[in-house]
C-alpha positions as CSV (number, residue, x, y, z in Angstrom):
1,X,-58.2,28.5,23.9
2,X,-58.1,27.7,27.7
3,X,-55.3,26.0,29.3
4,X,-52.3,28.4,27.5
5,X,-50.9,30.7,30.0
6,X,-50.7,33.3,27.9
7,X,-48.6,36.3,29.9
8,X,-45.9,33.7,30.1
9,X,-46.0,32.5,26.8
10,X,-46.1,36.4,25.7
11,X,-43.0,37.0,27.8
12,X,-40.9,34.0,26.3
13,X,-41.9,35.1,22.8
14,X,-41.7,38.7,23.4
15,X,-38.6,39.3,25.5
16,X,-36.7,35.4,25.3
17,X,-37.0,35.0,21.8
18,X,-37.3,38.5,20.7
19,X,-40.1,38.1,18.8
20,X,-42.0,41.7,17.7
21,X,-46.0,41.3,19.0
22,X,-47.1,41.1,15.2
23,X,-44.4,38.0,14.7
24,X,-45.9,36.9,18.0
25,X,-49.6,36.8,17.1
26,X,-48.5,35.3,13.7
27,X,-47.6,32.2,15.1
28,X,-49.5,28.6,15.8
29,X,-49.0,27.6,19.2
30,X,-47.2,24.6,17.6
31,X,-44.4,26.9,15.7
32,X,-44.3,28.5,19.5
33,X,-43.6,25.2,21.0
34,X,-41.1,24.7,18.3
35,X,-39.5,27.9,18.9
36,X,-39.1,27.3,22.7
37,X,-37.7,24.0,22.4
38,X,-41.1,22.2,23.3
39,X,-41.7,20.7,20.0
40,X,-41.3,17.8,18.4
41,X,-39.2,18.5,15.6
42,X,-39.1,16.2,12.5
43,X,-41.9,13.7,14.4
44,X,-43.7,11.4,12.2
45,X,-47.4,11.3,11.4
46,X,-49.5,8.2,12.6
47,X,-52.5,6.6,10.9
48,X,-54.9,8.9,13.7
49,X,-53.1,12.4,12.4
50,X,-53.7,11.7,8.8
51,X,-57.3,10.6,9.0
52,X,-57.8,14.1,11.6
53,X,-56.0,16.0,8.3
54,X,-58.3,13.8,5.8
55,X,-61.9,15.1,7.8
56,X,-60.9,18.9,8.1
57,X,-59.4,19.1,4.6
58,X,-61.0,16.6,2.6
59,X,-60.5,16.0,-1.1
60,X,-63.0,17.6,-3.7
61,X,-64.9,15.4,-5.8
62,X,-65.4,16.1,-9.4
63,X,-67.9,18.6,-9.8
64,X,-67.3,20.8,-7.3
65,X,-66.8,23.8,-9.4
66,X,-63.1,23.6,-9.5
67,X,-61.9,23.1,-12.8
């Protein structure tokens, strides 16, 4: 994952939000953002996020062995 500065993120987990290393390395870099006021809280999904959800998790089709 290029492009994250990761000492500085590390320090404003660590030491600005008190965060333990395990809670740290537990979170998405989205719940990060959150945390750190970066986020978008509450922000609505558009038509391009659900079909990017739809591809990587789509529905199984009868037959697939799951019930």
């Amino acid at each position: 994952m290029s492009g994250f500065d990761w000492p500085a993120l590390m320090r404003a987990g660590v030491q600005g939000l008190r965060l333990t290393p395990d809670q740290f390395w537990r979170l998405t870099p989205a719940e990060l953002r959150l945390m750190l006021g970066q986020g978008e809280a509450g922000a609505a999904m558009n038509r391009a996020g659900l079909e990017a959800l739809q591809a990587a998790y789509p529905d199984k089709t009868t037959g697939d062995g799951d019930g």
